[in-house]
C-alpha positions in Angstrom: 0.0 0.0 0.0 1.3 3.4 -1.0 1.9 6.7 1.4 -0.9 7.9 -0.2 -3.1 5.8 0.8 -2.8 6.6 4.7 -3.7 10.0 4.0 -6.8 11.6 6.3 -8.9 14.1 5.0 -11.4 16.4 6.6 -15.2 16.1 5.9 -14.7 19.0 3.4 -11.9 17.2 1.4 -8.5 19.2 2.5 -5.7 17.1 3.7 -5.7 16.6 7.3 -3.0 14.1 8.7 -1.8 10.3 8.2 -2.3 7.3 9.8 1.3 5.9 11.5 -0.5 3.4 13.5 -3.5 0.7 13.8 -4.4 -0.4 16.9 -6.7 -3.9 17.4 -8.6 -5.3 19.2 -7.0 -8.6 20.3 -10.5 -10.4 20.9 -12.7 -8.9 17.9 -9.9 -8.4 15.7 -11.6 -5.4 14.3 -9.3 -1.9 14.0 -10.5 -0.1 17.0 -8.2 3.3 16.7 -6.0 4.7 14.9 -2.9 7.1 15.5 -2.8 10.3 13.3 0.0 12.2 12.9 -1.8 16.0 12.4 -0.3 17.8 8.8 -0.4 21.2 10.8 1.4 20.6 13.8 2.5 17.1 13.6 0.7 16.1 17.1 -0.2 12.9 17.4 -3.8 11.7 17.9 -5.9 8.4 19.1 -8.7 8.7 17.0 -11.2 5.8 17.7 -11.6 3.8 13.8 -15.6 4.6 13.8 -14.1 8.4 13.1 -13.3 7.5 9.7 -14.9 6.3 6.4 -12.4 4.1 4.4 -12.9 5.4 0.7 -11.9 4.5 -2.7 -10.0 7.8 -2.6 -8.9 7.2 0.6 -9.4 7.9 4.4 -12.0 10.9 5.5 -12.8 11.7 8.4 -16.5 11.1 9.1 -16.7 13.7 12.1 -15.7 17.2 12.4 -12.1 17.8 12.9 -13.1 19.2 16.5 -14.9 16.4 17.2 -12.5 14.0 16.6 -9.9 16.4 18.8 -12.3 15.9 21.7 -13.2 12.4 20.9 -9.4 11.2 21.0 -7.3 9.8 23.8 -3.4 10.6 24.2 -1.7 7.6 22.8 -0.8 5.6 25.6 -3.2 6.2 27.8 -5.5 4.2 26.8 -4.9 0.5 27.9 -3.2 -1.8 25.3 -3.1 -5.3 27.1 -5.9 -6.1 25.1 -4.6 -5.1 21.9 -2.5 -5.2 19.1 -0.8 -2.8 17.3 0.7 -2.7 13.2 2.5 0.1 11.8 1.7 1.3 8.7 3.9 4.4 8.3 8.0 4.5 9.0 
């Protein structure tokens, strides 16, 4: 899969970050978050997977940007025994 293809854009289209990291669930093996690395200030944020629509064009955001700021958790933080996580940017 190419760089490109981790790219997040906003509802509105404009680029809004990549994805560096998946995180799954270890019992539903479903994507349950993802880390985004933000284009602007290259913070990184948690963003729970139900925040994005997976496109042929790629990965939008399916909430407002502030929403998904509020809606994130610091990377981390959130408890990982349960989980597995896969790389997908260097």
């Amino acid at each position: 899969m190419s760089s490109e293809s981790w790219i997040v854009k906003t509802v509105s289209g404009e680029e809004w970050g990549f994805v560096k990291r998946l995180i799954l669930d270890s019992g539903t093996k479903q994507i349950s978050h993802a880390d985004v690395v933000l284009s602007d200030t290259g913070r990184l944020l948690r963003i729970p997977w139900e925040s994005f629509e997976v496109q042929n064009d790629g990965i939008r955001l399916s909430v407002p940007e502030r929403q998904a700021h509020d809606n994130s958790a610091r990377p981390g933080a959130m408890g990982l025994a349960q989980a597995v996580t896969m790389e997908v940017w260097p």
